[in-house]
TITOR-629124 format. One record per residue: x, y, z of N, C-alpha, C in turn. Coordinates in steps of 0.2 Angstrom, whole numbers, always signed. Each point is the difference from the previous one (the first is absolute). Layout:
BEGIN
<pt n_east="X" n_north="Y" n_up="Z" ca_east="X" ca_north="Y" ca_up="Z" c_east="X" c_north="Y" c_up="Z"/>
...
# end
This chain:
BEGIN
<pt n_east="+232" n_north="-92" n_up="+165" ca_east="-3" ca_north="-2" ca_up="+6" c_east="-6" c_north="-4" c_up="-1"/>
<pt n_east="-1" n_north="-7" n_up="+2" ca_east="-5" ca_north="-4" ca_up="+1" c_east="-6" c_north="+4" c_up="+4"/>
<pt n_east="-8" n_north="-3" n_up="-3" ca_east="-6" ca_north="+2" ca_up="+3" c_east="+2" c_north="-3" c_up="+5"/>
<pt n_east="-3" n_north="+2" n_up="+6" ca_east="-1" ca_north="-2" ca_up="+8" c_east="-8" c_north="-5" c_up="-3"/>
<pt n_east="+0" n_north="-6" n_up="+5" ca_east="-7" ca_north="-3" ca_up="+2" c_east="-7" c_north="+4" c_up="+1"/>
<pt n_east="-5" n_north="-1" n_up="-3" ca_east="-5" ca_north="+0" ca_up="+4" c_east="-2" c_north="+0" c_up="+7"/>
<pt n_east="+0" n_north="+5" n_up="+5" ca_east="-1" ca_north="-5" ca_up="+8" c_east="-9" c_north="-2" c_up="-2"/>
<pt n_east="+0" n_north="-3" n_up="+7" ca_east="-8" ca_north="-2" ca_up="+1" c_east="-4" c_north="+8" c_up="+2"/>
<pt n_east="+3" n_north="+3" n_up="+4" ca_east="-2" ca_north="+5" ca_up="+4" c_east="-1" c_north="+5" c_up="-9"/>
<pt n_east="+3" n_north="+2" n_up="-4" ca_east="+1" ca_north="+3" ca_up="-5" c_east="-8" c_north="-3" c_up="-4"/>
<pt n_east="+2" n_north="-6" n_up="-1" ca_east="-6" ca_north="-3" ca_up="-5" c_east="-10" c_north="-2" c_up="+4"/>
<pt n_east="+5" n_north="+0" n_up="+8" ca_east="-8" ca_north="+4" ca_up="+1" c_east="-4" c_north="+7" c_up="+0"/>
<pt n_east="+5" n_north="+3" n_up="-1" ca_east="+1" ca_north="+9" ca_up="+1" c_east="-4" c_north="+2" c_up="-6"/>
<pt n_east="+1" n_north="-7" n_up="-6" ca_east="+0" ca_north="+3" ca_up="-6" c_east="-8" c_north="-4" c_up="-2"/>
<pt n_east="+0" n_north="-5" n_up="+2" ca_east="-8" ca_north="-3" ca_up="+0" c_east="-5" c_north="+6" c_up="+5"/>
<pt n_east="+3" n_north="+3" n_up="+5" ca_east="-7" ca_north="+4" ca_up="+5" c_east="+0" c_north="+6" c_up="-6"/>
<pt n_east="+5" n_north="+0" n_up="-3" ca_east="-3" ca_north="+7" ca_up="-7" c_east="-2" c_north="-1" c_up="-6"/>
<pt n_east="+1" n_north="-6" n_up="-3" ca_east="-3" ca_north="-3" ca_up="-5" c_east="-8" c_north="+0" c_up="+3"/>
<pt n_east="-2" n_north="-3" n_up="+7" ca_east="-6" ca_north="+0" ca_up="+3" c_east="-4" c_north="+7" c_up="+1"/>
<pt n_east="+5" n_north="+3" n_up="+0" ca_east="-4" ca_north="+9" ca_up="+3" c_east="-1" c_north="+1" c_up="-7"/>
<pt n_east="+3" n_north="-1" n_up="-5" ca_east="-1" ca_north="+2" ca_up="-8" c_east="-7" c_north="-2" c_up="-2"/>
<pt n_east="+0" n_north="-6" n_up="+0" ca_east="-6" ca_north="-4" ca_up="+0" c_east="-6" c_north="+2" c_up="+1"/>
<pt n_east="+0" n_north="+2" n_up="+6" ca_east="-4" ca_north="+1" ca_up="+5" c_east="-5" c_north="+8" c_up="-3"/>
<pt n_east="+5" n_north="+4" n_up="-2" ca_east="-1" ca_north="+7" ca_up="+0" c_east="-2" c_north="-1" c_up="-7"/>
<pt n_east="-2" n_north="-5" n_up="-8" ca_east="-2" ca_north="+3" ca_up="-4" c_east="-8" c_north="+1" c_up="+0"/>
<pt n_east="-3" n_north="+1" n_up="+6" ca_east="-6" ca_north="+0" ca_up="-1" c_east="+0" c_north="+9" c_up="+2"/>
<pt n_east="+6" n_north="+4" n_up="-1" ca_east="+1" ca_north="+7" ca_up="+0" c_east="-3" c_north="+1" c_up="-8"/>
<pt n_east="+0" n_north="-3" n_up="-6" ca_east="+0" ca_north="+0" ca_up="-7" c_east="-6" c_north="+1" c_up="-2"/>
<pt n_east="-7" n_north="-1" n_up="+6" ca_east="-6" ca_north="-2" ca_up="-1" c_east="-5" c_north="+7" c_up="+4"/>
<pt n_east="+3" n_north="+3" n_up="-2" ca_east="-2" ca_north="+7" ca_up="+2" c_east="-6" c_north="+3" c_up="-3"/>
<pt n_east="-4" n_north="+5" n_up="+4" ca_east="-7" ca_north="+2" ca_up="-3" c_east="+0" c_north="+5" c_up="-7"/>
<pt n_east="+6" n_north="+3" n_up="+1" ca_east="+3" ca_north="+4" ca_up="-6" c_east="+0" c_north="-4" c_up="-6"/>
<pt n_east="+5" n_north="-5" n_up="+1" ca_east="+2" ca_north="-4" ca_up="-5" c_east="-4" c_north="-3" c_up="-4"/>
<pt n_east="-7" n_north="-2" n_up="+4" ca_east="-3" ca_north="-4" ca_up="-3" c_east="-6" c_north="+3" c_up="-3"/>
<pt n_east="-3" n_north="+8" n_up="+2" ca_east="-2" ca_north="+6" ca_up="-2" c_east="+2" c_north="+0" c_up="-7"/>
<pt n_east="+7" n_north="-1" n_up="+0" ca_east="-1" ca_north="+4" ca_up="-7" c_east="+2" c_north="-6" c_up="-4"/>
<pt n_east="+2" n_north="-7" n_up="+0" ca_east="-2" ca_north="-4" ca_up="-3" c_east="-9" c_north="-1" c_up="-2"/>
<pt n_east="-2" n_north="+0" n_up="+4" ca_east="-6" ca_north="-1" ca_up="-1" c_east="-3" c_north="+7" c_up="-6"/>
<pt n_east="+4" n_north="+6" n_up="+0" ca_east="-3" ca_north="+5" ca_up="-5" c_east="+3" c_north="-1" c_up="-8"/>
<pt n_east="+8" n_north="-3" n_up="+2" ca_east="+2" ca_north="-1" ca_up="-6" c_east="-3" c_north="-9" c_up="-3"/>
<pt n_east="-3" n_north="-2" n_up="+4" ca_east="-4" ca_north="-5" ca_up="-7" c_east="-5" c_north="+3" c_up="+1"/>
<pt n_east="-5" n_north="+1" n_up="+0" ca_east="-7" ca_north="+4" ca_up="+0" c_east="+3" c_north="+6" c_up="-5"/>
<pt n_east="+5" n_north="+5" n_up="-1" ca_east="+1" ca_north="+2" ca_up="-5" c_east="+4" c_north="-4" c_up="-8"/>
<pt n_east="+3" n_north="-4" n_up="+3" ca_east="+2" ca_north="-4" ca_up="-7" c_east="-6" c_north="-4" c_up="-2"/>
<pt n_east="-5" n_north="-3" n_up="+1" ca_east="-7" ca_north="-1" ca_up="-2" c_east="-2" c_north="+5" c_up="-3"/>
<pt n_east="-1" n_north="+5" n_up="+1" ca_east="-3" ca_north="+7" ca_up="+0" c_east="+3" c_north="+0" c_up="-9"/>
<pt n_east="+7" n_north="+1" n_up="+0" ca_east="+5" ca_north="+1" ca_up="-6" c_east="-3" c_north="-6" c_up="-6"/>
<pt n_east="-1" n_north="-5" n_up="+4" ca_east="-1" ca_north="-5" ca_up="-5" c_east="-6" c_north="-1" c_up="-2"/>
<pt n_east="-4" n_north="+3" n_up="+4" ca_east="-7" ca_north="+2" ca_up="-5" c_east="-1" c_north="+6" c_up="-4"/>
<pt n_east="+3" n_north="+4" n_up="+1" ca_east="+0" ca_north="+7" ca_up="-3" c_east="+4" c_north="-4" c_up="-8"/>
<pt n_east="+6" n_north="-4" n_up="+0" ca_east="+3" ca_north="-1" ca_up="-4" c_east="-6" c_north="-5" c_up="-5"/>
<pt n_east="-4" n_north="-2" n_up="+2" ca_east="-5" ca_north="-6" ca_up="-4" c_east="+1" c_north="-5" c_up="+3"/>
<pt n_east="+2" n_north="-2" n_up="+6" ca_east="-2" ca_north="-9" ca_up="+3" c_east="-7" c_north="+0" c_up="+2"/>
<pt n_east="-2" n_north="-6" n_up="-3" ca_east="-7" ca_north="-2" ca_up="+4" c_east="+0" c_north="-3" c_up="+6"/>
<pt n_east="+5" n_north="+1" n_up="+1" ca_east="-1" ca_north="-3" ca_up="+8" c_east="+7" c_north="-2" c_up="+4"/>
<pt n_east="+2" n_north="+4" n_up="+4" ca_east="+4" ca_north="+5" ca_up="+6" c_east="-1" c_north="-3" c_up="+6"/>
<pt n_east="+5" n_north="-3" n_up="+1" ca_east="+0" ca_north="-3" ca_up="+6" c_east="+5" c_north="+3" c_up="+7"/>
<pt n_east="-1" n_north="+4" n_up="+4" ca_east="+4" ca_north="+5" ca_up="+5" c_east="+5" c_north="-4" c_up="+4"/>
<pt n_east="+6" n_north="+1" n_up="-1" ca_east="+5" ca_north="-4" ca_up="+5" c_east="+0" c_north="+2" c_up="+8"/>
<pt n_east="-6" n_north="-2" n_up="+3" ca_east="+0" ca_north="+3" ca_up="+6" c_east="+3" c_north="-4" c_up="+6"/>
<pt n_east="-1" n_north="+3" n_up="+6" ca_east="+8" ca_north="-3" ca_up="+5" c_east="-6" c_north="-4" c_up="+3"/>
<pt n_east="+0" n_north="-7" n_up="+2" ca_east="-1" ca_north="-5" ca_up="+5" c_east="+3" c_north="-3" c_up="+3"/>
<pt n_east="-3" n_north="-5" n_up="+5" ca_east="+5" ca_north="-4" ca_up="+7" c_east="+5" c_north="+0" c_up="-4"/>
<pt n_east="+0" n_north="-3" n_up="-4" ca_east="+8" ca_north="-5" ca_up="-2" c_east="+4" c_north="+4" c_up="-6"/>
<pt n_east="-1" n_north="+8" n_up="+0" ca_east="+1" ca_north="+3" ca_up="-5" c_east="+4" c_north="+8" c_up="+5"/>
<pt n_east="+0" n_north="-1" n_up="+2" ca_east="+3" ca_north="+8" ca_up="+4" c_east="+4" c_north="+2" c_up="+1"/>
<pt n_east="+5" n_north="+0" n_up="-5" ca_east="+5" ca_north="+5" ca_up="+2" c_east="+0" c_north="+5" c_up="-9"/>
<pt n_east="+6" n_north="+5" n_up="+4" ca_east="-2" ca_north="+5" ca_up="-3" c_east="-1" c_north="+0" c_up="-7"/>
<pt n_east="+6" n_north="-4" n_up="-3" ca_east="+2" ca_north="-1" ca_up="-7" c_east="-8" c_north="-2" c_up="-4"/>
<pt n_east="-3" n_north="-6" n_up="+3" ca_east="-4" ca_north="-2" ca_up="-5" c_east="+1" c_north="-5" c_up="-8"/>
<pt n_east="+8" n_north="+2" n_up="+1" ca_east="-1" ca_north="-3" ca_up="-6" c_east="+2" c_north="+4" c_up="-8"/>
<pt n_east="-2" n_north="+7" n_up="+2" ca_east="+0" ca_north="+0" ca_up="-8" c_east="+6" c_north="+9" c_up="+2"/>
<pt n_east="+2" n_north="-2" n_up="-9" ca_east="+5" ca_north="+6" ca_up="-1" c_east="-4" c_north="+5" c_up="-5"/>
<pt n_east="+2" n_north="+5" n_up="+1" ca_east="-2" ca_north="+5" ca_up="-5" c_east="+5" c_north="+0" c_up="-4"/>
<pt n_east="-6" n_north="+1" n_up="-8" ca_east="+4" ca_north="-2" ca_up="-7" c_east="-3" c_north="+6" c_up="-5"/>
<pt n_east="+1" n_north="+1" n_up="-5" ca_east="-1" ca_north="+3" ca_up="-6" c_east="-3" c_north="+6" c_up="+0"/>
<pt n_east="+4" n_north="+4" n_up="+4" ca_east="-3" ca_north="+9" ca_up="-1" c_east="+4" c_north="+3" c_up="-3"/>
<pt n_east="+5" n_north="-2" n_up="-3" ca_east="+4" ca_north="+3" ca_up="-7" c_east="+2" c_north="-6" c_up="-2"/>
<pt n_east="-5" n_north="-3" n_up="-7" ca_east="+1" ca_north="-4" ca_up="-3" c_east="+6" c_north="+1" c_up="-7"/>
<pt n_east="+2" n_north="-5" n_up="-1" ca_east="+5" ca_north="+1" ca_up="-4" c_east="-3" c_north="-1" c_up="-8"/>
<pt n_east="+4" n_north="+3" n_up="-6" ca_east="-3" ca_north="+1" ca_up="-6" c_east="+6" c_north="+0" c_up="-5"/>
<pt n_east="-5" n_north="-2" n_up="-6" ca_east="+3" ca_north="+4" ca_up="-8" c_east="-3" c_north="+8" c_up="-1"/>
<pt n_east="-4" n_north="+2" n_up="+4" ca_east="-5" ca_north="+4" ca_up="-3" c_east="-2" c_north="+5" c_up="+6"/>
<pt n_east="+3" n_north="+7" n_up="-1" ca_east="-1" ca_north="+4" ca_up="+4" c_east="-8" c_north="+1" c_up="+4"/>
<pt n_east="-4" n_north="+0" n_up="-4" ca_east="-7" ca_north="+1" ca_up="+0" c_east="-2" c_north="-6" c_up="+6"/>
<pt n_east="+0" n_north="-5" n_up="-1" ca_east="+0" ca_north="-7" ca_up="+5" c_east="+6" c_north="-1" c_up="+6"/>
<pt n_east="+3" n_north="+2" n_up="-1" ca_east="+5" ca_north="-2" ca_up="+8" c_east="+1" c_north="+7" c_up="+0"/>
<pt n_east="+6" n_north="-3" n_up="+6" ca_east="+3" ca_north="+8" ca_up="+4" c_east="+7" c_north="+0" c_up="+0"/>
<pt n_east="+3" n_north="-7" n_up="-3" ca_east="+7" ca_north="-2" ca_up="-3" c_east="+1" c_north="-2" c_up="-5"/>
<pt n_east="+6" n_north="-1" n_up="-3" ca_east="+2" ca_north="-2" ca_up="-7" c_east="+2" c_north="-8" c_up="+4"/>
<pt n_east="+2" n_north="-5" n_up="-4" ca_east="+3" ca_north="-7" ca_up="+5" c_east="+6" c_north="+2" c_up="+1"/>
<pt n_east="+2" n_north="+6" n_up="+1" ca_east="+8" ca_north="+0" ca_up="+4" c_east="-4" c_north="+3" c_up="+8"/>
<pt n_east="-6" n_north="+0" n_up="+1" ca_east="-1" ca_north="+6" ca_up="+6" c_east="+0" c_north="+4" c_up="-1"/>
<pt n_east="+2" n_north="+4" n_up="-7" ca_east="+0" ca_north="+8" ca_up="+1" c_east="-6" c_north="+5" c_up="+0"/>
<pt n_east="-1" n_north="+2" n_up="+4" ca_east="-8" ca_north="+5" ca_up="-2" c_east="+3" c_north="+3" c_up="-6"/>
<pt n_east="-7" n_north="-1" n_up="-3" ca_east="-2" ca_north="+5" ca_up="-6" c_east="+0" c_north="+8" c_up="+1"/>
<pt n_east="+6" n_north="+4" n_up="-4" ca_east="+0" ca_north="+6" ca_up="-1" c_east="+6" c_north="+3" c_up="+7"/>
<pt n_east="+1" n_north="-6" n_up="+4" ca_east="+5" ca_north="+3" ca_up="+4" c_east="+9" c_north="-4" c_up="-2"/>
<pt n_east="+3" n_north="+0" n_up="-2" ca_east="+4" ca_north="-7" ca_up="-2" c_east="+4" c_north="-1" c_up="+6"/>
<pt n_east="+1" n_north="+3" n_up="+5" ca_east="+5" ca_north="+0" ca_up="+7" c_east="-3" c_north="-2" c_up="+6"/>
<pt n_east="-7" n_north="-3" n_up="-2" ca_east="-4" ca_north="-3" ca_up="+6" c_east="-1" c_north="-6" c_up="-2"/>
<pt n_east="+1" n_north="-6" n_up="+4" ca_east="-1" ca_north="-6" ca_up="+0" c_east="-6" c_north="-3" c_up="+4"/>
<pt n_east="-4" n_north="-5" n_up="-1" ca_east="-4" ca_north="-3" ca_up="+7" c_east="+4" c_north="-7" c_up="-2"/>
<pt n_east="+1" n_north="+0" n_up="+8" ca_east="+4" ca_north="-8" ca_up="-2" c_east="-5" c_north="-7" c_up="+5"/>
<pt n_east="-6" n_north="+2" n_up="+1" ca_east="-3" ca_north="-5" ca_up="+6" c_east="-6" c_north="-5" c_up="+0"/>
<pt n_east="-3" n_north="+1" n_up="+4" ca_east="-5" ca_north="-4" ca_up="-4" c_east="-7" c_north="+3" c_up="-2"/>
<pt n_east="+3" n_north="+4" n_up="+1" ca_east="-6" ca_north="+6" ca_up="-7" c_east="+0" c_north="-2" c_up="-8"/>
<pt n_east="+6" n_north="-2" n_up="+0" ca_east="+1" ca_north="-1" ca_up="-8" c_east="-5" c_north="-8" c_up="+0"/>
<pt n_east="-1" n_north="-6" n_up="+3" ca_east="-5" ca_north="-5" ca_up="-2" c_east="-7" c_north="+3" c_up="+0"/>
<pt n_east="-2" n_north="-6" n_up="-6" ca_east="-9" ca_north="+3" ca_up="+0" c_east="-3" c_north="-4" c_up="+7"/>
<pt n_east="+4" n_north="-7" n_up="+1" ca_east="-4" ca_north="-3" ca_up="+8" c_east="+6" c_north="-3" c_up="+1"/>
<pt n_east="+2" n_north="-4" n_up="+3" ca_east="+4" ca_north="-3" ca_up="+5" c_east="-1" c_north="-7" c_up="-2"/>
<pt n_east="-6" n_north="-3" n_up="-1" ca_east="+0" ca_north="-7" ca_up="-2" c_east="-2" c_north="-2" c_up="+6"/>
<pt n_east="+2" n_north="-6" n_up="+2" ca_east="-2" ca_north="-5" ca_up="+7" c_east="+6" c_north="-3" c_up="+5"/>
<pt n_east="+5" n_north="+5" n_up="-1" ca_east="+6" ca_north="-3" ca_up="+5" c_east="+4" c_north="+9" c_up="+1"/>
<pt n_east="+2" n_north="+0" n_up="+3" ca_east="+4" ca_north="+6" ca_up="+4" c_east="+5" c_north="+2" c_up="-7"/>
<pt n_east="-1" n_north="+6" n_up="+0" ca_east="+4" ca_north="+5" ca_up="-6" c_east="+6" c_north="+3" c_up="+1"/>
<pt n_east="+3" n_north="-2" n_up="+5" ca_east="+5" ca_north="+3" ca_up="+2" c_east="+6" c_north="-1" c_up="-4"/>
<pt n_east="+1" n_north="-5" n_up="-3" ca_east="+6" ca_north="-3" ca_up="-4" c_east="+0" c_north="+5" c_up="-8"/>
<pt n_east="-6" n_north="-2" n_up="-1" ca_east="-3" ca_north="+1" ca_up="-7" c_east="+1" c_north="+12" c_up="+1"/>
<pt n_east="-1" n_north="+0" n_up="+4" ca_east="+2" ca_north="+7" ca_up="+3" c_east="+6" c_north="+1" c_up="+0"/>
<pt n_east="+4" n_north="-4" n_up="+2" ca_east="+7" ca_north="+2" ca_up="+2" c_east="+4" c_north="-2" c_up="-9"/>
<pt n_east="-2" n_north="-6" n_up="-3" ca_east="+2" ca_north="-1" ca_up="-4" c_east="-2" c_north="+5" c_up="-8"/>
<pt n_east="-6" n_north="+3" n_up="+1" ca_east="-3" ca_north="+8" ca_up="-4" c_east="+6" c_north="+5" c_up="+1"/>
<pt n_east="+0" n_north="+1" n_up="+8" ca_east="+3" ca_north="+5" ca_up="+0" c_east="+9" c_north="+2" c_up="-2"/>
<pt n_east="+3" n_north="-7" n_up="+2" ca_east="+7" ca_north="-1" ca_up="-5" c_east="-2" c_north="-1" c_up="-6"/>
<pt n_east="-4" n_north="-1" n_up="-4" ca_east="+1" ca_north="+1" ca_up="-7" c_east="+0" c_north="+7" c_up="-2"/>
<pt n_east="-5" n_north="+6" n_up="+5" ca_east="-3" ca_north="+6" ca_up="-3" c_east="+9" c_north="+3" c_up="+2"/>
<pt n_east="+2" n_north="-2" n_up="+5" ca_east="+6" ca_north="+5" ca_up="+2" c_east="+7" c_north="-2" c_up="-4"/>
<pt n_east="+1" n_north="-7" n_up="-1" ca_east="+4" ca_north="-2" ca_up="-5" c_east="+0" c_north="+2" c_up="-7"/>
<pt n_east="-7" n_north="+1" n_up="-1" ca_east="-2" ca_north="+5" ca_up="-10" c_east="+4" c_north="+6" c_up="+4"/>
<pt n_east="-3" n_north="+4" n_up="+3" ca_east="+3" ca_north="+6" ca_up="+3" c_east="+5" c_north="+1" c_up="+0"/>
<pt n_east="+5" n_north="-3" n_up="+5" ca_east="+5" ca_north="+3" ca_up="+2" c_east="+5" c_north="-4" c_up="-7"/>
<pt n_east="-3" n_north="-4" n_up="-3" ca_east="+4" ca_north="-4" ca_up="-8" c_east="-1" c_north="+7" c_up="-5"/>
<pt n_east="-5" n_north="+2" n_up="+2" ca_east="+0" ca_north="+6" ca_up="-8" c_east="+3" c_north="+9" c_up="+2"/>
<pt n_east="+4" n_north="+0" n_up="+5" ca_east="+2" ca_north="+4" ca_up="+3" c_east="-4" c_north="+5" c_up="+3"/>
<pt n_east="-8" n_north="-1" n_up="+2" ca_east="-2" ca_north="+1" ca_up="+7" c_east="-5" c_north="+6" c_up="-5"/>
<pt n_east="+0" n_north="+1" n_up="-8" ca_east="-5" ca_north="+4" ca_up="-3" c_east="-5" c_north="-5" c_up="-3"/>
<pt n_east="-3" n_north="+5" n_up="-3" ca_east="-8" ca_north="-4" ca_up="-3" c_east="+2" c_north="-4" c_up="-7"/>
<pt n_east="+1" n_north="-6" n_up="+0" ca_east="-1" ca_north="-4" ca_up="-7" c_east="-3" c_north="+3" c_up="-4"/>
# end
């Protein structure tokens, strides 16, 4: 069965909701939102001086910066390891002293870098389950 044409009545239909979509992302700019952007750079400064930076700059929400995200992902609260003592995983993801728990996410980087981790996440996380489920699903 052949698609049917686009009518005009159809393609206005679909431009007044592309429009109402538009319209509505200033739903994203919310006092919540921006509250707690505003605490989590004021505490990631906080982190990075406690860590030894001389100097901590707070990623806080302005005009041209207001929605929820801001920007940054959370990385490296189970960093990955050779050395039990220092990480909280072996480089398969397995926690230390458990062999049947994995972390597969973006806990396992120390930062993220300057471009979105998503890939580099997905791409971790098929290595740690390919070792895995390749070494029949026990502790190497």
């Amino acid at each position: 069965m052949a698609d049917k044409p686009v009518t005009s009545r159809e393609l206005d239909d679909l431009k007044r909701q592309v429009q109402y979509l538009q319209k509505d992302t200033s739903a994203l700019k919310r006092a919540n939102d921006l509250a707690v952007q505003r605490l989590l750079g004021e505490r990631a400064a906080d982190w990075l001086r406690a860590a030894g930076a001389t100097t901590a700059i707070a990623y806080l929400p302005s005009p041209d910066n207001e929605v929820p995200s801001s920007g940054q992902h959370q990385a490296g609260t189970c960093r990955m390891g050779t050395d039990p003592a220092t990480s909280v995983t072996d480089p398969y993801g397995r926690v230390w002293g458990h062999p049947n728990l994995r972390v597969i996410d973006g806990s396992l980087h120390v930062t993220n870098g300057g471009v979105n981790p998503v890939l580099t996440i997905f791409a971790n996380a098929f290595r740690i389950m390919h070792t895995w489920v390749g070494s029949g699903g026990g502790y190497l």
